[in-house]
C-alpha positions, 0 to 999 in steps of 0.5 A: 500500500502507498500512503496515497492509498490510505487515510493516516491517522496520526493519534497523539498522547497526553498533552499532544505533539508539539510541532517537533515531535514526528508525528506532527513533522509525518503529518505534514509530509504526508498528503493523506494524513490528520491528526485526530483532535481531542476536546482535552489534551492535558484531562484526558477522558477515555471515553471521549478519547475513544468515541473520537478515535472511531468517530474519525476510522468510521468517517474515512472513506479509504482504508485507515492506517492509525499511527499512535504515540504513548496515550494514543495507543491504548485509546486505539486499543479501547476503540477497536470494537467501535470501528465500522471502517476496514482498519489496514493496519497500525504503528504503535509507539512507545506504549505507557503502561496505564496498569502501573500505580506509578504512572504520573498524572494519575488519572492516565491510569483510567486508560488501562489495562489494556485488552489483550485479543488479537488484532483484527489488523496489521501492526507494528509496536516501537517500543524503547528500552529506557521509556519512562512510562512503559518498560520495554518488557510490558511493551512486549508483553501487550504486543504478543498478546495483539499479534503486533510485531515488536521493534526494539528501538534500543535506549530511546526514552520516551521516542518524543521530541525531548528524547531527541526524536523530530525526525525520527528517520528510523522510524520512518524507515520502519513505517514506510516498510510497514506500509508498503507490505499492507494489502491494498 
């Protein structure tokens, strides 16, 4: 699949992606992608998070790729029994782990555990051996559960701006193959 074959849904974390985060430099690379835009970025809600996320699958008019960061990825997750739309794949990265009592603010925590079925589509999880919100054995963990092949992007924290990923071209190395072994 190319790009232009497909609606890309760029699927921000908490507080959102700041100008130089990837997400924010691949949405406007990309022709085909948008950001899916949450009422609240800083007091996230999971039900509105969720509602939102398949608000936008299910008004897509080509197949859906979603590509999600931190947050994002569990309100995907939650979504996926929402979705009416055909899913064609997913690019997970850097999953927090909502379960752990840790986990700073605390209400991100409203967004686990996470559901652990199979997918019902393609996906990759980028996970980082050093993210301050997710050990990468978690990371691991869900992606087994999901049928998600996992990435192992080494000593890269959070895979944010802050842990030095703008650009991130690794990423979209990775990304780039991810989707060119989609099915049209």
């Amino acid at each position: 699949m190319k790009a232009s074959d497909a609606d890309i849904l760029i699927v921000p974390g908490y507080t959102n992606s700041g100008p130089d985060h990837w997400q924010s430099r691949w949405e406007a690379k990309l022709s085909t992608a948008r950001r899916v835009e949450q009422a609240e970025w800083s007091k996230p809600v999971r039900e509105d998070w969720v509602a939102r996320i398949a608000e936008e699958v299910n008004g897509c008019t080509r197949p859906v790729v979603l590509v999600a960061h931190s947050l994002g990825v569990p309100s995907v997750i939650h979504a996926i029994p929402l979705f009416r739309k055909r899913v064609a794949g997913a690019f997970f990265v850097a999953p927090p782990d909502v379960a752990n009592p840790d986990i700073r603010p605390k209400h991100l925590m409203t967004f686990g555990p996470y559901p652990r079925d199979p997918l019902p589509f393609p996906s990759i999880t980028v996970a980082s051996r050093n993210d301050p919100f997710g050990t990468y054995e978690h990371a691991d963990d869900i992606a087994s559960s999901w049928g998600s092949f996992l990435v192992d992007a080494g000593e890269s924290g959070h895979i944010n701006a802050e842990s030095g990923h703008g650009p991130w071209p690794e990423g979209t190395m990775v990304f780039a193959q991810f989707l060119s072994r989609l099915p049209g």
